[in-house]
C-alpha positions in Angstrom: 65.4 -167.0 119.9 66.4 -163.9 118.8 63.9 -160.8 119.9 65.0 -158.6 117.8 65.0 -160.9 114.0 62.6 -163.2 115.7 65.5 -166.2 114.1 64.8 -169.4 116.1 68.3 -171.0 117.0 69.9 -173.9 118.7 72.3 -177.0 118.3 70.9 -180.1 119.2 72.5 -182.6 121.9 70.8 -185.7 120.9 69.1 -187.5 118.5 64.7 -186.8 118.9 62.3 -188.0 117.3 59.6 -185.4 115.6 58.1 -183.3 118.4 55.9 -180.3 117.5 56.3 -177.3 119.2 54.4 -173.9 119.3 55.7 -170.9 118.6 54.1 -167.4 119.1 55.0 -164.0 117.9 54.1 -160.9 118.6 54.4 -157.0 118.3 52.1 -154.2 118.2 50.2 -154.9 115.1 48.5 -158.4 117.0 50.4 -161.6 117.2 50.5 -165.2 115.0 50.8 -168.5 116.5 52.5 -171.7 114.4 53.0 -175.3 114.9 56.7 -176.6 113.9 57.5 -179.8 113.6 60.9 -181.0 114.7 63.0 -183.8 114.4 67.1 -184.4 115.2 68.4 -187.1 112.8 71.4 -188.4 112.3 74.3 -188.1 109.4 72.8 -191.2 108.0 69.2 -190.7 108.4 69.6 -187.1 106.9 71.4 -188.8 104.2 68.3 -190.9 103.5 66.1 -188.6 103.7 67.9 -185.9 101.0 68.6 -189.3 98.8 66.0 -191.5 99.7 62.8 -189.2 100.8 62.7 -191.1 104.0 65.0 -191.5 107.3 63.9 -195.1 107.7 66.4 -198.1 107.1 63.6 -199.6 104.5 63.5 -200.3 101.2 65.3 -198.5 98.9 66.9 -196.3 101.3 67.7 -199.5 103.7 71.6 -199.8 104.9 71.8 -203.0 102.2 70.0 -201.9 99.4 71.5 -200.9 96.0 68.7 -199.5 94.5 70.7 -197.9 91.7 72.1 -201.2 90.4 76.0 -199.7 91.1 77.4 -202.5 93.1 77.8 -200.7 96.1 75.2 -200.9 99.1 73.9 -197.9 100.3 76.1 -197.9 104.1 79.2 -198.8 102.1 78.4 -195.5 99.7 77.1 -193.5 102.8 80.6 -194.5 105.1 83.5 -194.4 102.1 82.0 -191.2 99.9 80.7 -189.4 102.9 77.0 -187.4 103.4 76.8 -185.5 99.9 77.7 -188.6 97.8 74.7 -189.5 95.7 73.8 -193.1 95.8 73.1 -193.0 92.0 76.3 -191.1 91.1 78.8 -194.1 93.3 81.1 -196.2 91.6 82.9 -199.5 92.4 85.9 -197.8 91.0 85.8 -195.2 93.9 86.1 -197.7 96.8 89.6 -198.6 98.4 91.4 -201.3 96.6 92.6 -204.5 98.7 96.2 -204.2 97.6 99.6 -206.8 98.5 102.6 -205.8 99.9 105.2 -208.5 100.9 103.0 -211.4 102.8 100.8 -208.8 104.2 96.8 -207.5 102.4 96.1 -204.1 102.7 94.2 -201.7 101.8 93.5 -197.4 102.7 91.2 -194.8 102.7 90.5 -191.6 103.7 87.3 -190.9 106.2 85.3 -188.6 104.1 83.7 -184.9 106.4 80.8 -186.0 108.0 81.7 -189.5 109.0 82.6 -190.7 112.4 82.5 -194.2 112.7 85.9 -195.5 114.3 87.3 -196.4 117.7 89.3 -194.1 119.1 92.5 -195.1 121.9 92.9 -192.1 124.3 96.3 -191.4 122.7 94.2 -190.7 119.2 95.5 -193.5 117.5 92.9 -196.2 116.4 93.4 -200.1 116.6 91.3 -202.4 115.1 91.9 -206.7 116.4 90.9 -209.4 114.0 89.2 -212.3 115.5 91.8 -214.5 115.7 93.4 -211.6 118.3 95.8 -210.3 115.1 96.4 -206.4 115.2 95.1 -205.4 112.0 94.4 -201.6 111.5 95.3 -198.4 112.8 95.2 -194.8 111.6 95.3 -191.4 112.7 93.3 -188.6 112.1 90.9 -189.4 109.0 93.4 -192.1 107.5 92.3 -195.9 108.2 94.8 -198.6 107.0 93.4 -202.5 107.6 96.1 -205.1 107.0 95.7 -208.6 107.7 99.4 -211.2 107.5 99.0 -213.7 104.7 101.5 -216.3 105.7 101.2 -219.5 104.1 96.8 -219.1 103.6 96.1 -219.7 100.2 92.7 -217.8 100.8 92.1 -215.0 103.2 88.1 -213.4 103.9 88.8 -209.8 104.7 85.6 -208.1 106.6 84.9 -204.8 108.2 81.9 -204.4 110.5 
């Protein structure tokens, strides 16, 4: 805290649930005494709670829901559009497109500010395996590109988790 503005600062190392802490100040003319109530949330939970009025994975505001009838799930609108996408405002139209290119499916995006959800290989380069043990995705930086082979499969299930 700063003695001289009286500004309370810090940067949090962890995610806390609400503690209340009190604060006292004080100077010639007497002193005041107030209770704050505290919490460290995360990217998502903040999300909720500016969107959703709550931090809690419930309801409306729960990781599946699409309470706005868009087609799009809140953690899919939260992870592609970033923090400061309204849930409301999100459009099928905006997510990455599963495109072909010779016998492989592909598709791209762009990790919007605010995200950081992806493994990361000590040389900064990401991999991502499919199940069957197939390389399928790698990216540097912000960029994430999933590709699966197609080969002779008539039909293919392409999923991210």
């Amino acid at each position: 805290m700063s003695i001289s503005t009286g500004i309370i600062t810090g940067t949090p190392t962890a995610i806390t649930a609400t503690a209340t802490y009190t604060v006292t100040a004080a100077n010639t003319g007497g002193s005041a005494t107030a209770s704050l109530n505290v919490a460290v949330v995360s990217p998502l939970q903040s999300w909720r709670q500016q969107y959703f009025g709550t931090t809690s994975n419930t309801g409306n505001a729960a990781d599946n829901a699409d309470p706005y009838g868009t087609g799009i799930q809140n953690l899919l609108a939260f992870a592609f559009f970033g923090p400061n996408q309204d849930p409301a405002t999100a459009a099928v139209s905006q997510l990455p497109q599963m495109q072909m290119s010779g016998d492989n499916l592909f598709f791209s995006f762009t990790q919007p500010d605010g995200i950081d959800a992806s493994p990361t290989a000590p040389s900064g380069t990401r991999r991502w395996v499919l199940k069957t043990g197939i390389d399928c995705g790698y990216g540097t930086g912000s960029l994430h590109i999933f590709v699966a082979p197609i080969g002779s499969n008539s039909r293919m299930l392409f999923g991210l988790s």
